[in-house]
N, C-alpha and C positions, 0 to 999 in steps of 0.2 A: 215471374218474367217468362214470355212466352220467347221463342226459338225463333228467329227472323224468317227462318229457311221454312217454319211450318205455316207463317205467313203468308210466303210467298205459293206453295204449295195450296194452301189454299184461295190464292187468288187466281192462280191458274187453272185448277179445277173449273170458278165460278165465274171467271172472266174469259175462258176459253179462245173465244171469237173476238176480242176486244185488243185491239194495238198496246201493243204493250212500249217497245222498243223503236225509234224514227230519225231519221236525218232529216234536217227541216228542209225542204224539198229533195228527198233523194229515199231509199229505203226507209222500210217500215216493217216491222216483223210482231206478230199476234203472241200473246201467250200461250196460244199452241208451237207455235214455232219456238219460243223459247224452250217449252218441256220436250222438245224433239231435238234440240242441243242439245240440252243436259245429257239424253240421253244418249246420241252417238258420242259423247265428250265421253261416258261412263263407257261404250261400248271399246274406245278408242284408249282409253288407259286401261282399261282389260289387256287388250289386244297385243298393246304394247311394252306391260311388265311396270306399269306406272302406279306407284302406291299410294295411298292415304298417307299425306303428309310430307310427299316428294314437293319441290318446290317449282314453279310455274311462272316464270316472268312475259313482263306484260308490256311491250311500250312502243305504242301508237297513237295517232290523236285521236280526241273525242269523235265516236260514232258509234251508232248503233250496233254495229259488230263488234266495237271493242265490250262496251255492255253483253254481248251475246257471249263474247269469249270469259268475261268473268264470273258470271254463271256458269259454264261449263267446266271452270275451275273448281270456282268454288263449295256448287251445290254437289260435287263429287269427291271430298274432303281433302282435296291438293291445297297446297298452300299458296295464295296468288300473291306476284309481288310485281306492283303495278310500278313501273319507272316514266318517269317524264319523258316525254316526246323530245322535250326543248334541251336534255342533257347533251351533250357533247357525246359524239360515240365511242369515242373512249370510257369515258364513266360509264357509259350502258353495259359494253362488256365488263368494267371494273365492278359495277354490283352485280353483273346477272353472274357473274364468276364469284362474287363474295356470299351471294345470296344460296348458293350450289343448286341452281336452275338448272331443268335435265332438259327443259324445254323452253324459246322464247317465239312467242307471238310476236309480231313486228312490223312495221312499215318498209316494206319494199327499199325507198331510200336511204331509211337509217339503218337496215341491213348493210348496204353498198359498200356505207363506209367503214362499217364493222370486219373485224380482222376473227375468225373463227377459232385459230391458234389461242387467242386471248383468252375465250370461255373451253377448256378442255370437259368441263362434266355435262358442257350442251350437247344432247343427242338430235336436236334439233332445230330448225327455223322454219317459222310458218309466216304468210303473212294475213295479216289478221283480215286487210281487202277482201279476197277472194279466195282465203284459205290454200295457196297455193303451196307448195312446198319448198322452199328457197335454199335449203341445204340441211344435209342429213352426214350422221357419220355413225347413225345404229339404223340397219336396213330395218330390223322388228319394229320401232319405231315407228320409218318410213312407212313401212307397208302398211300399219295399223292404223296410220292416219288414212291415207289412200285407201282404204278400204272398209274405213267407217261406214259411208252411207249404205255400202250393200252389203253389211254385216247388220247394219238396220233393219232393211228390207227382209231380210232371211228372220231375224227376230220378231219383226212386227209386222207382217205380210198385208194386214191390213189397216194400216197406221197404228198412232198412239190416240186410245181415250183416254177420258180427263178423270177418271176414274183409275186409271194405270199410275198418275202421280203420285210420287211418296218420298219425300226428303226427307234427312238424317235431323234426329234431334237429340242423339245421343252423345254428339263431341262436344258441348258447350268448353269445355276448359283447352279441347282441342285449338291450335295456331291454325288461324285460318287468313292471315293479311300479315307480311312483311312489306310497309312503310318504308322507305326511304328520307329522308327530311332533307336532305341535300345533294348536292353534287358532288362531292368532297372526295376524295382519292385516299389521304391520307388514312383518315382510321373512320370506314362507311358506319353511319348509325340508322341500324333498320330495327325501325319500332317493330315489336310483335305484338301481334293483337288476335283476340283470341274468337272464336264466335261466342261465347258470352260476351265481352266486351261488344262486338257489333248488335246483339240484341239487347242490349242494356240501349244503347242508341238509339234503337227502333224503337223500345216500349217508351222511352220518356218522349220521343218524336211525335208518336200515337197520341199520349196525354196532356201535347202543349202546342202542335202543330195544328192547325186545319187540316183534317185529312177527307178527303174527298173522290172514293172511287171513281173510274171513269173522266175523272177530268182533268189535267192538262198539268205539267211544267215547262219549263221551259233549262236545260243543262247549259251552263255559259262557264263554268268552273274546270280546273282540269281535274279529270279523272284519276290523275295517281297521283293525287292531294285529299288528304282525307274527306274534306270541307266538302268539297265537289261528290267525293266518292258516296260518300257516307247519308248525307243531309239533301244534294241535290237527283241520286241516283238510287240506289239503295234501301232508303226509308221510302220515298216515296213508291217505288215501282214492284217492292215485294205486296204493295197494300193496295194495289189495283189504279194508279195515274200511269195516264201513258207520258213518257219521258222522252223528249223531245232534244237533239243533240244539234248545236249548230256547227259543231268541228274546231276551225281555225277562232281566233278571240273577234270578236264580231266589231266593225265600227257602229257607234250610233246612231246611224239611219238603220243599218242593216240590224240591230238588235231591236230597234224598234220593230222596223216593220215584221218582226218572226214575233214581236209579241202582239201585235194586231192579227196576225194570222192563227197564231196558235191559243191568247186568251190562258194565259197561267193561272191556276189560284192560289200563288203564291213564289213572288218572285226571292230567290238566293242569290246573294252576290256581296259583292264586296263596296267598301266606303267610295272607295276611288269614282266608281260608277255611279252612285247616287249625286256625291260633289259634282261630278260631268254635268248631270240633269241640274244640277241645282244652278251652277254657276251660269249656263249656257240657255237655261230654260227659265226655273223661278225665279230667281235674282232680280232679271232683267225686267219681266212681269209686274213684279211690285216697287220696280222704281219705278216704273212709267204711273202707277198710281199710288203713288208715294203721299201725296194732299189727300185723297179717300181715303187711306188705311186714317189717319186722325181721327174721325168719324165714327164714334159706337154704334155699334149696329153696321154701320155699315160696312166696316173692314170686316165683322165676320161674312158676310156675304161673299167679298172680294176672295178673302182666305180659302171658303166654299169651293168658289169657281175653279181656284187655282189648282187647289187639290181635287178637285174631280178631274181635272185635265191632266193633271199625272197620272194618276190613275186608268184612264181614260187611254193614254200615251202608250199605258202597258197592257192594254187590251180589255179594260173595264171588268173584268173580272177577278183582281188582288183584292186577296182578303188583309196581308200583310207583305211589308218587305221585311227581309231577314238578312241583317248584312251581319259581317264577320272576318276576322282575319286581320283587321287594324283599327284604331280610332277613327270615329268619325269626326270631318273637322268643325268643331263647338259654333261657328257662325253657319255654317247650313242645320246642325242638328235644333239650332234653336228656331231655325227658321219651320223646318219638316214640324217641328213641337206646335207653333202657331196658326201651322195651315190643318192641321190635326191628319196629318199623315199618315199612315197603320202601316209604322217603320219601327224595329226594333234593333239593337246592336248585341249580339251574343259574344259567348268570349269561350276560345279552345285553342285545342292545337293538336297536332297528328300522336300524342300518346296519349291522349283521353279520348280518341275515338269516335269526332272530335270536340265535345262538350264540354265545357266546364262552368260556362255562368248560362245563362237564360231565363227572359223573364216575358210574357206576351205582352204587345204593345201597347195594352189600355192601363196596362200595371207598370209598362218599364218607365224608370226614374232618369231622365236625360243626364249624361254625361256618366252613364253609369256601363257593367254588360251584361245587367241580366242579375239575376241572384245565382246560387249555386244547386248545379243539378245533383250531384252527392256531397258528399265533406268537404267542408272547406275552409283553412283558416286561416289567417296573417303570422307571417312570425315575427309579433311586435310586441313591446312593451304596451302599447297602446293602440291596438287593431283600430281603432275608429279615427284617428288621427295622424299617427307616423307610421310610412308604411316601412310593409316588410314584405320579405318573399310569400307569395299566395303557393301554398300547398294545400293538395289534394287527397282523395282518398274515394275509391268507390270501382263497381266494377264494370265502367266504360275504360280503364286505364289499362295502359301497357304491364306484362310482364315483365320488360328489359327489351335490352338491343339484342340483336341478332349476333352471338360470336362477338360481345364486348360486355364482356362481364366487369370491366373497368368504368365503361360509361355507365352502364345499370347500378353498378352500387353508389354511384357518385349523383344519379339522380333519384336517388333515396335516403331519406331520415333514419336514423335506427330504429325509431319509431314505427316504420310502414309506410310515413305520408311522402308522396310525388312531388321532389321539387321543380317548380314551373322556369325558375329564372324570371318570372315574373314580377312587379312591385309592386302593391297596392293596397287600400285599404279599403274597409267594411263596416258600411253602420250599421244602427242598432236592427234597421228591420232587413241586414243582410242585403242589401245592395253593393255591389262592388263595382270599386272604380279602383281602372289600374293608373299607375303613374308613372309607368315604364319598364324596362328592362334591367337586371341588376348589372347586366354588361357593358350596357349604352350610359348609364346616370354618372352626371360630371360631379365632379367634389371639387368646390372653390375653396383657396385658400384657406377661407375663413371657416372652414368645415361645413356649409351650407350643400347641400343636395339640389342637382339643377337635372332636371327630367326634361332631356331634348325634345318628346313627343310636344310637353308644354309649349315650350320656345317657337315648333317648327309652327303647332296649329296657331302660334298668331301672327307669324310670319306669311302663313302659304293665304292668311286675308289681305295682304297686303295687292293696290296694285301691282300689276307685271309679273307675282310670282305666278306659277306652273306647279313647282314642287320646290322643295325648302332642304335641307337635312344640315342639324346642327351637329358640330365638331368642336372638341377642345382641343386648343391650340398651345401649349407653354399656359395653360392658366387664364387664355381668352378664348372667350363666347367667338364661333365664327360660324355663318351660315351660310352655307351653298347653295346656288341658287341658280335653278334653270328658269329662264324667264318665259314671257308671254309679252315681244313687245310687237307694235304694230310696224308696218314692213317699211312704212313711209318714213321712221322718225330718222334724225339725223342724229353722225356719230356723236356731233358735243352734246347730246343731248342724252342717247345714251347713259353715255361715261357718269353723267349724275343720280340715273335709276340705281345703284349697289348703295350711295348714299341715302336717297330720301326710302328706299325701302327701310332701313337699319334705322335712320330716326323714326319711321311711322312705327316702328314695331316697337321700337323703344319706348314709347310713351307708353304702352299697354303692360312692359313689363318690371318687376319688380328689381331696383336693384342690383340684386345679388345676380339676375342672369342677363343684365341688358346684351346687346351684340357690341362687338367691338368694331369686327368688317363683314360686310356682305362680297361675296364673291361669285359671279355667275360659271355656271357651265355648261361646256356647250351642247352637251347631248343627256337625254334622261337619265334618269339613276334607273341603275340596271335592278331589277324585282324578285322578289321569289314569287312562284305560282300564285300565293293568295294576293300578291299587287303589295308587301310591307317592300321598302328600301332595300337592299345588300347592306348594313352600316358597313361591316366589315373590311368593304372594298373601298373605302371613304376616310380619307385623315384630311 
């Protein structure tokens, strides 16, 4: 296993002059310009008494400077710890204070609201925009920032060559990513990840991904989420694609049209958005020729069309789509299966850095996510039938939480393997399919196992649903439901949609988890970054 960082060094050597880093119409910065960060980032914790291993927090929205500043972090052995834009400013100081951050990179306004007093071991704020200095209360610091570029200058009098490049590959077992997994106050869980864990990433990325120097992504993910960080930024851009950031979460026109301009070879993202395409786009396609598809021969033709114009939609040059981060729901996936789509569903989460199943599209088994990229096994009586928690084992995985030696030993076997909280089972040729959460899965009186993900995906086919999320109620199935109704209809009419949805789903479901009530709500269910539910916030 090669050193991601020795990757990246030599793509910047060989890619020199080649855009490395871009805001899609806004900035764009070269692979020389990146190894001219690193280095006043290196010259700037010199300067300023800033060690290997001191911790570096990060939390602004996606752009190309935020990419510039995690390199600067990271390829000078500081510990980056990337926080959501979208947290609460509270929480921001509550983890860049738990994190023991000497320094935070930031957004001007989420500074504003932030109280200084809060983080006491911050010697600093910068903003990540224009590098400015937003407040200081170690002048060595200050001045060492402030004084980076012409402490440059004096160094390198007549720039940097690409022969000057040289990254570290001697910290593999070195902390180089504290994670955050939520917003939570109470007791913060910040995964540690190590740079071997991120080059375990990158080598299995290399041997399963299309990877293709010189040409294109497209970043739609947020940055301090592993998914995004890792898979969409990261892997690709230490191996020579320039990474392309569209900032705030884009609407449907507007992501379209940046993949008509920028031509990805290989779109990242999440189930939510391909359902988008599917429901708004192909759905409506193949009802209008609903009598042709009967036809052999001739529905694949139709199927043809339809998938070249997805395709086509996202700039004609995807080689695959790569979603993640939730199920995708089984009436589009079968549909994407028919059109022969080059769509795959992977399966992780921010302590595996973030991999755990993967399998490429001409091999993966629909309803499945992937086979396993290190160890992996059920803990079941009978892995191929009744599931059990999916534990892991391999070294894309976390060492423990950050300062929770409670939560660390609680997500681990005495054995060694990583409990996921995951449910699922595994056939014989290793394909996994999961069936839930061990926290979300209802247990009916009769001791039956009822997996809301099930319930919700036959629920969210029904007319009028939006989004679905099922709840046990005293012992009844109830499902929530933000609708999709048309602006014309009238109220008694209405009033009957929470019924006929509940019987249409009921006919698809067995028994033991029919719904009892459908209930609408009136605003979406609030997300975590990768787009799964909150349950938590939901009775």
């Amino acid at each position: 296993m090669r050193h991601y960082l020795k990757n990246l060094e030599d793509t910047v050597r060989e890619h020199w002059t080649q855009k490395a880093l871009c805001d899609y119409n806004g900035d764009s910065f070269t692979y020389a310009q990146v190894a001219i960060n690193v280095e006043r980032f290196r010259i700037f914790f010199s300067a300023a008494g800033i060690n290997k291993g001191d911790k570096i927090a990060l939390c602004a929205r996606n752009s190309a400077r935020w990419a510039m500043t995690f390199w600067g972090i990271n390829v000078n052995g500081c510990v980056a710890v990337p926080l959501l834009a979208d947290f609460h400013p509270n929480t921001v100081s509550i983890l860049t204070n738990h994190s023991d951050s000497v320094v935070l990179f930031v957004d001007d306004d989420i500074w504003a609201k932030m109280n200084p007093d809060e983080t006491p071991n911050l010697k600093a704020a910068i903003n990540v925009k224009d590098g400015h200095l937003l407040w200081h209360q170690d002048k060595v610091v200050a001045d060492a920032w402030e004084n980076r570029k012409n402490a440059f200058a004096q160094l390198h009098p007549n720039g940097m060559y690409p022969e000057q490049v040289s990254y570290p590959d001697d910290n593999m077992d070195d902390l180089a990513i504290i994670n955050y997994t939520s917003g939570t106050t109470g007791n913060p869980k910040g995964v540690m990840l190590t740079y071997s864990a991120m080059s375990d990433t990158d080598d299995f990325a290399n041997s399963h991904f299309p990877n293709h120097p010189g040409q294109t992504v497209v970043s739609m993910l947020p940055l301090a989420h592993m998914y995004g960080l890792a898979i969409e930024f990261i892997h690709p851009n230490v191996d020579g694609v320039t990474v392309y950031f569209l900032g705030k979460t884009p609407s449907p026109t507007t992501l379209l049209k940046a993949m008509q301009d920028i031509k990805p070879y290989m779109v990242v993202t999440v189930p939510l958005v391909m359902e988008k395409i599917y429901a708004n786009a192909i759905k409506p396609a193949m009802e209008k020729t609903k009598s042709l598809l009967a036809i052999p021969g001739l529905n694949q033709l139709i199927y043809r069309k339809i998938r070249n114009k997805v395709i086509e939609a996202f700039g004609g040059s995807v080689e695959c789509f790569i979603m993640g981060g939730a199920a995708l729901n089984p009436e589009a996936e079968q549909c994407f299966k028919k059109i022969h789509l080059p769509y795959t569903v992977g399966y992780g989460m921010t302590e595996a850095c973030p991999l755990l199943g993967f399998e490429w599209w001409t091999k993966f088994v629909p309803g499945s996510c992937g086979k396993p990229v290190h160890d992996l096994r059920i803990d079941s009586e009978d892995p191929q039938h009744i599931p059990g928690e999916i534990q892991a084992r391999g070294q894309n995985l976390t060492t423990g939480y950050y300062k929770n030696p409670e939560a660390t030993e609680a997500s681990f076997t005495e054995d060694g393997w990583f409990r996921t909280g995951d449910l699922g089972i595994m056939d014989e040729k290793r394909n996994i399919f999961i069936r839930g959460r061990i926290k979300s899965m209802i247990l009916n009186s009769s001791g039956q196992n009822i997996y809301p993900e099930e319930v919700e995906a036959v629920v969210n086919n029904c007319q009028y649903v939006d989004e679905c999320l099922v709840v046990d109620r005293g012992g009844k199935i109830v499902a929530l439901v933000y609708p999709e109704l048309p602006e014309d209809m009238d109220e008694e009419t209405k009033s009957t949609i929470p019924g006929t949805i509940r019987d249409e789903a009921n006919k698809s479901l067995p028994a033991y988890s029919k719904i009892t009530k459908v209930e609408f709500v009136t605003e979406p269910f609030e997300k975590t970054p990768k787009m799964s539910i909150k349950r938590f916030l939901y009775r």
